[in-house]
DOPAPA-607034 format. One record per residue (C-alpha): x, y, z. Coordinates in steps of 0.25 Angstrom, whole numbers, plus 2048, in hexadecimal, padded with zeros to 3 digits. Example, Ala and Ser with C-alpha at 12.3 -4.5 7.8 and 13.67 -1.06 7.14 Angstrom:
8317EE81F;8377FC81D;
//
This chain:
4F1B9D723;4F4B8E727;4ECB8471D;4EBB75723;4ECB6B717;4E5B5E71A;4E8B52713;4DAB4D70A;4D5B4170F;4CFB36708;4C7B2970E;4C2B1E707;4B6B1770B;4B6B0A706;4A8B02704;49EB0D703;499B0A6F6;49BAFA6F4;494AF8702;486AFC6FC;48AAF96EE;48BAEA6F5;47EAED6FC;477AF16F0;47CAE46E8;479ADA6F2;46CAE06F5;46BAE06E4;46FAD16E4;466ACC6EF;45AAD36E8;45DACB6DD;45FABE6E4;452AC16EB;44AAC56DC;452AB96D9;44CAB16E2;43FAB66E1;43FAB36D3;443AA46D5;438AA16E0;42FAA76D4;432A9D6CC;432A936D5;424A966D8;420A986CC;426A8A6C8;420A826D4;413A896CF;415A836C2;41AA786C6;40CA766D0;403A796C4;40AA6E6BC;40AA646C9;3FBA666C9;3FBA636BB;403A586BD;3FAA526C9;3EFA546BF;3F6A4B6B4;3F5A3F6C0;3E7A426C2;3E2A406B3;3EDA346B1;3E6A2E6BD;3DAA306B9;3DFA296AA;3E3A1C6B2;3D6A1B6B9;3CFA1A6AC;3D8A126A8;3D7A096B5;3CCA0C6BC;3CEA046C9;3E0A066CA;3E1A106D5;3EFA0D6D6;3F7A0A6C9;3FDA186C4;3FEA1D6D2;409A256D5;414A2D6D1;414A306C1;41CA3A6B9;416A456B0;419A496A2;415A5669C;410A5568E;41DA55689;420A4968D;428A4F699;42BA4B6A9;426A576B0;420A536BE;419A456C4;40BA426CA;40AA396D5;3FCA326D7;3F4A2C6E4;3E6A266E0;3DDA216EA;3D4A176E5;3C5A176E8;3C1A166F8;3B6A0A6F8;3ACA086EE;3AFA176E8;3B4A1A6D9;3BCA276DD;3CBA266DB;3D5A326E3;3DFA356D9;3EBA3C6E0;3F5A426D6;401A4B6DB;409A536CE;417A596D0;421A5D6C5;42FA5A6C3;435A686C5;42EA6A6D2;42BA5D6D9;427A646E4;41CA6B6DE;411A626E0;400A606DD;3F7A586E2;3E8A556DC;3DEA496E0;3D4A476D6;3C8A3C6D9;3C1A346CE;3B5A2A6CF;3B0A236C6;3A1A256C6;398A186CD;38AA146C8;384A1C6D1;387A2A6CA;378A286C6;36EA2B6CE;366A216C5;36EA176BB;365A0F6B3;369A066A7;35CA036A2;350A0E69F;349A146AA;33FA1D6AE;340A286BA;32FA2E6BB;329A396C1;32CA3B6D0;33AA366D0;344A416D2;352A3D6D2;35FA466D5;36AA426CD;370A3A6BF;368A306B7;36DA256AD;368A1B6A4;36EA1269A;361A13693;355A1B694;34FA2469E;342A2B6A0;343A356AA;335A396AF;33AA3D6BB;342A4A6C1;351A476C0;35EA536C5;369A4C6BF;36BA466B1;364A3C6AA;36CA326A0;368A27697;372A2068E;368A1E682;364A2967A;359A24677;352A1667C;346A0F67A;33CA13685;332A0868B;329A07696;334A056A0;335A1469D;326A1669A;326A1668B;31AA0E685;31DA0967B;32CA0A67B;333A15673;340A1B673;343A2767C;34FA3067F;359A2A688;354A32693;345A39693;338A3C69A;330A466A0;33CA4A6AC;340A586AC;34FA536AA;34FA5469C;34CA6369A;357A656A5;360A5D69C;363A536A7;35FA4769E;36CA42695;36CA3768B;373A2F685;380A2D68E;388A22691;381A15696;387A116A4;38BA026A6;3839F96AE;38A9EC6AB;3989F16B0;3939F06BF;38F9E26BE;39E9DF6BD;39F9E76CA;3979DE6D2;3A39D26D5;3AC9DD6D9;3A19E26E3;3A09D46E8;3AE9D46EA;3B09E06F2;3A59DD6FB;3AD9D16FF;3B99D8703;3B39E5706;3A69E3709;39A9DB70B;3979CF704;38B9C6705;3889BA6FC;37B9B36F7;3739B2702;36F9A5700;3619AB703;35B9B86FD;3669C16FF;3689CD70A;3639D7712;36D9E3713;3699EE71E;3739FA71F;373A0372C;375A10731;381A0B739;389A0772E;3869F872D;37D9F0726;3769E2728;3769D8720;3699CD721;3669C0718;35B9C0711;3539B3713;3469B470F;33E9C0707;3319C1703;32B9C86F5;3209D36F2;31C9D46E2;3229E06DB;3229E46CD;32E9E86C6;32F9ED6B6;3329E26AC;33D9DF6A3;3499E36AD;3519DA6B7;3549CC6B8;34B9C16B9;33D9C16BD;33E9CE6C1;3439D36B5;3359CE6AF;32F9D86B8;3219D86BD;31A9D56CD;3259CB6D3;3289C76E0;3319D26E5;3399CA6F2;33C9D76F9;3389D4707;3419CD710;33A9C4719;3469BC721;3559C2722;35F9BE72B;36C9C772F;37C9C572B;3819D072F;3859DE732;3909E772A;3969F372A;3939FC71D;3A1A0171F;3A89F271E;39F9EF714;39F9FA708;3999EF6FD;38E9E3701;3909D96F5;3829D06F5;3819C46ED;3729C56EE;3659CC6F0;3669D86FA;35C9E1702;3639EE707;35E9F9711;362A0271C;36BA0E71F;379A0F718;384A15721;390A12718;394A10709;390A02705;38B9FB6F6;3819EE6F8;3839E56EC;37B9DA6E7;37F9D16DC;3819C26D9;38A9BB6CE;38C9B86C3;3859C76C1;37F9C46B5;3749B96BC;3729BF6C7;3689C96CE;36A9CE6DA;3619D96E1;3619E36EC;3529E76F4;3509F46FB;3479F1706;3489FD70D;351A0C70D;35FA0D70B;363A1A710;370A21714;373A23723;378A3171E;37CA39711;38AA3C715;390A35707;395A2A711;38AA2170C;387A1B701;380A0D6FC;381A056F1;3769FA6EC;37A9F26E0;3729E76DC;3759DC6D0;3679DD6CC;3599E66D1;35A9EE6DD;34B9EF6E3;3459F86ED;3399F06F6;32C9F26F6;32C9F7705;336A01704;333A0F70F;329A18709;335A20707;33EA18701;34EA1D701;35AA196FD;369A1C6FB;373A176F3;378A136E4;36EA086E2;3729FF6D6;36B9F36CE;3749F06C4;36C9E66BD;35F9E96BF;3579F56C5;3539FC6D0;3449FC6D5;3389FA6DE;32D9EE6D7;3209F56D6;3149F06E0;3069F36DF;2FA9EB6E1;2FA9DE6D9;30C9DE6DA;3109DE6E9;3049E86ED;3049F66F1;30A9F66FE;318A00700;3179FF6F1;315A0F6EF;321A166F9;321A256F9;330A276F5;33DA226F0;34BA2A6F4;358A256EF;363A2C6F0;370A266E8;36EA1F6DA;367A156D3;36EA0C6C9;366A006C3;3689F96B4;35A9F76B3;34EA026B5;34CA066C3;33EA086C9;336A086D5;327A0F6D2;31CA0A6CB;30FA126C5;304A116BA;305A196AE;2F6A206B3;2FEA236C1;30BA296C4;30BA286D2;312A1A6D4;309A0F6D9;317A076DF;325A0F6E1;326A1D6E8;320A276E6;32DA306E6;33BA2F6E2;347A376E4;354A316E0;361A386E4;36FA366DF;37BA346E9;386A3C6E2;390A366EB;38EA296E4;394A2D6D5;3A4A2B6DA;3A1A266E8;396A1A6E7;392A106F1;39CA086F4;3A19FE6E6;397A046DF;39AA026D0;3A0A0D6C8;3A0A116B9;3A7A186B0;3B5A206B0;3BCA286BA;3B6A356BB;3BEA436C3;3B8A466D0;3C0A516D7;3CDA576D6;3D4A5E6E0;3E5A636E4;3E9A5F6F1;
//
């Protein structure tokens, strides 16, 4: 038998373990990178997010510093404007704020406050907030008084009360009542005979048991707005309208519904006798009693027609009667100087209504001394706006037979929609003690408050008071 030997045969392979030795380690390393690099963006995010809460904070820190200068400075609205570094509590660098403020718009108080916070690490990383602030005007009141007054049965008002001295409160109130006397010695301007002291606020109104009447609180000041009335005069020469002494008996303003308003001279009046209360106001007339009331205008002759919207503040240096539709925002002024010997007065003959209740209107009545509504007013009698009389009062004279007869001396209702400031007591109805029913005034009385007017008053409107926070929002 023939055995064939074959020669053994070996072959090597090369590479068929280090390929997917190499595949597994690159695959291995590029897993890594990836977790790696996941990790990382993590981080990132999670330091962006900390860095965005800390902006915010940061942003914040220029709000409330903001808000220091402006009591500090009420009326800069560009000092400290800005870029301006930040420093924890340590007393280290770790971000910047940078601060826009946009100062009031005409006749407002409400400051813009812009503030945009970043930290150092992340510059990039930025928040943004506005904030508003106002300061509250006189007419946060929907009646501001600062001698005693008396609100009867029948009147209903809708909103906040205030005196700086007593109040009885008679009739129905849905806001709250304030008086900044706890007590106070109650006479018969408030129907006590023979005086005697009473609580700052009392009376047979159902506002007390609601625990809507609060006394004592701080008095508001009166005397501040005097100092007001120059600058007034000032702006309505270079912003405005201003009308100097007539030279006769003052002026005749009439606003229209197209947005204009006419402007007449008064140059001759006639009386009819009312009575008023004595012991407030200047003069005769703070003697009281049946006077020659010279409400009725007799001659007039015209000087011209405006625009409300050219026109924001009408500064007269005299009497005034003022009437008609407002379609605009606009404050009538009348005061004469030096302000502390003179008197001047504002007459509303007939209604001063909106020509709608959009919040684009508003009116402002301000007078140095008494505002009076006539005797011949429209049975319904309405007004709108802040109506002001910073040194004296607010009222309709008494007529009956014997003091300017009873003609349109009894009208069925009186609407007034805004506020009603006066430094003496305000009145306009008249009774017996036998009879309830007034014999002059009106018979109802509904007054409403214009909540538009606490930060955003008729134009120049005076404001009081501190900077108060508004809103708050992140861009």
């Amino acid at each position: 038998m023939k055995i064939n030997h074959h020669p053994l045969t070996i072959s090597h392979q090369r590479g068929d373990i280090a390929t997917p030795l190499l595949v597994i380690t690159a695959t291995f390393i590029v897993a890594i990178y990836a977790m790696l690099f996941l990790i990382s963006l993590q981080l990132d995010f999670s330091h962006r997010q900390v860095a965005s809460e800390e902006s915010l904070h940061i942003a914040e820190a220029g709000i409330n510093y903001y808000r220091w200068h402006l009591a500090h400075d009420p009326e800069n609205y560009t000092g400290e404007t800005g870029t301006h570094t930040y420093t924890d509590p340590q007393g280290s660098t770790t971000g910047q704020y940078e601060l826009e403020v946009t100062p009031p718009q005409q006749g407002s108080s409400i400051v813009t406050i812009r503030s945009t916070g970043q930290t150092t690490q992340y510059p990039g990383v930025t928040r943004t907030i506005e904030a508003q602030y106002g300061r509250p005007s006189f007419a946060n009141f929907v009646f501001l008084n600062n001698g005693s007054i008396w609100y009867g049965e029948g009147l209903t008002i809708h909103g906040n009360v205030h005196s700086n001295n007593g109040i009885r409160m008679d009739g129905i109130n849905t806001g709250i009542v304030s008086s900044s006397q706890d007590e106070y010695r109650c006479g018969s301007e408030t129907g006590c005979h023979p005086p005697q002291w009473r609580p700052g606020v009392w009376g047979s109104g159902p506002g007390g048991d609601l625990g809507l009447w609060q006394f004592p609180v701080n008095p508001i000041d009166f005397d501040a707005v005097s100092f007001d009335f120059a600058q007034m005069k000032t702006s309505a020469q270079t912003e405005g309208l201003y009308l100097p002494e007539s030279g006769s008996f003052g002026y005749h303003i009439i606003f229209n519904a197209n947005g204009t308003f006419n402007v007449l001279k008064v140059l001759n009046k006639d009386y009819i006798e009312g009575y008023s209360s004595p012991g407030e106001g200047l003069g005769q007339d703070g003697q009281g009693g049946c006077r020659r009331r010279y409400q009725l205008i007799t001659n007039e002759t015209s000087i011209g027609t405006y625009n409300v919207s050219n026109n924001p503040i009408i500064f007269i240096e005299d009497h005034a009667w003022v009437e008609g539709t407002v379609n605009g925002r606009v404050t009538v002024v009348t005061a004469g100087f030096p302000v502390t010997s003179r008197a001047m007065n504002i007459w509303i003959p007939n209604n001063i209504v909106y020509a709608d209740y959009n919040s684009n209107h508003a009116l402002g009545l301000i007078a140095q001394n008494d505002i009076y509504i006539a005797r011949d007013v429209p049975n319904d009698f309405h007004v709108d706006g802040a109506i002001m009389a910073q040194g004296g009062r607010i009222i309709r004279h008494g007529y009956w037979s014997g003091c300017g007869g009873p003609t349109n001396a009894l009208r069925n209702s009186l609407v007034i929609n805004g506020a009603l400031i006066s430094y003496n007591k305000s009145y306009w109805n008249f009774n017996t003690d036998s009879d309830p029913e007034p014999e002059s005034g009106f018979l109802t009385r509904t007054i409403n408050y214009n909540s538009d007017f606490l930060y955003n008053p008729p134009p120049y409107f005076p404001v009081s008071g501190v900077y108060q926070f508004i809103s708050w929002k992140e861009e």
